[in-house]
C-alpha positions in Angstrom: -9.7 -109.6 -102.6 -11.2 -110.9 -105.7 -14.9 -112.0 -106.0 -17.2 -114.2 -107.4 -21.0 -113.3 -108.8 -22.8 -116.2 -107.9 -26.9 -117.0 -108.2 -28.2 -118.1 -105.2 -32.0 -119.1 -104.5 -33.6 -118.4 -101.0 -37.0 -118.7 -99.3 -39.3 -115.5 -99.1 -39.4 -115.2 -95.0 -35.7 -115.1 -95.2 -35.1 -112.7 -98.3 -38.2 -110.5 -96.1 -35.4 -110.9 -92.6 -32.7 -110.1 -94.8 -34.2 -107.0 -96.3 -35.3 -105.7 -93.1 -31.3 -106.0 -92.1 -30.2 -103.9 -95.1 -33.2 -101.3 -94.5 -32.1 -101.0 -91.1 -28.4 -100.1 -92.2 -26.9 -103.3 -90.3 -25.7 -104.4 -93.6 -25.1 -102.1 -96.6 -26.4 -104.9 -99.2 -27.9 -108.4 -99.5 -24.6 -109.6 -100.7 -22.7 -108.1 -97.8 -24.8 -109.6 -95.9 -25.3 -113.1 -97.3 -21.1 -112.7 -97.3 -21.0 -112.1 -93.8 -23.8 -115.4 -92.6 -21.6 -117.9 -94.8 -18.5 -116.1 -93.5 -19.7 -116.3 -90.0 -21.2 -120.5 -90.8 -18.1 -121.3 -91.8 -15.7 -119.8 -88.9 -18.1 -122.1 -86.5 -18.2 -125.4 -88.3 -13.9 -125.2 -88.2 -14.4 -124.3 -84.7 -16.7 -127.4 -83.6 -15.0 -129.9 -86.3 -12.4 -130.5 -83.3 -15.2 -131.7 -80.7 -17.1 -133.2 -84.2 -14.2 -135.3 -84.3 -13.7 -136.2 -80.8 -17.4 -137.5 -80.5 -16.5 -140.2 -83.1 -14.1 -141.6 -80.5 -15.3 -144.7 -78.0 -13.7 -143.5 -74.9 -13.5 -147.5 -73.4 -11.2 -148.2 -76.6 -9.1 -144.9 -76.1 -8.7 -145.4 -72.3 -7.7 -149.0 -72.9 -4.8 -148.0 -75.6 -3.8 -145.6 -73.5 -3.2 -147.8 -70.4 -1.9 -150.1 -72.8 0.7 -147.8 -74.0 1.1 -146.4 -70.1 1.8 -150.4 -69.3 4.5 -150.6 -72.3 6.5 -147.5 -71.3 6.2 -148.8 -67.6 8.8 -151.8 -68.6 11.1 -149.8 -70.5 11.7 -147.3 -67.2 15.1 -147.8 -65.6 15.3 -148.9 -62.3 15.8 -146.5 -59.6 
């Protein structure tokens, strides 16, 4: 996979967390571990965008277009 040098800037108490994590052999490098938290941010924002999404909703308005819709279909039913 191909990769990208980039310059990043970050606060001394996390550089000072970070190097503990490479000392301690959790993480071979500062860039494999930098890699690994945005890798890791990203996989969980795509996983809550769903319920992100589904907050924007106003349930009264949704349940009313559904029973709306239910109503509609109700009509259309043949006769048993």
């Amino acid at each position: 996979m191909a990769a990208s040098k980039i310059a990043i800037t970050i606060n001394d108490k996390l550089l000072k967390q970070l190097d503990i994590m490479v000392k301690s052999k959790v993480y071979p490098n500062r860039s494999k571990a930098i890699q690994a938290a945005v890798a890791d941010k990203l996989q969980r924002l795509e996983r809550t965008r769903l319920a992100q999404e589904c907050a924007k909703l106003d349930p009264e308005y949704e349940q009313n277009m559904a029973e709306e819709g239910l109503a509609m279909e109700m009509d259309e039913w043949p006769e048993y």
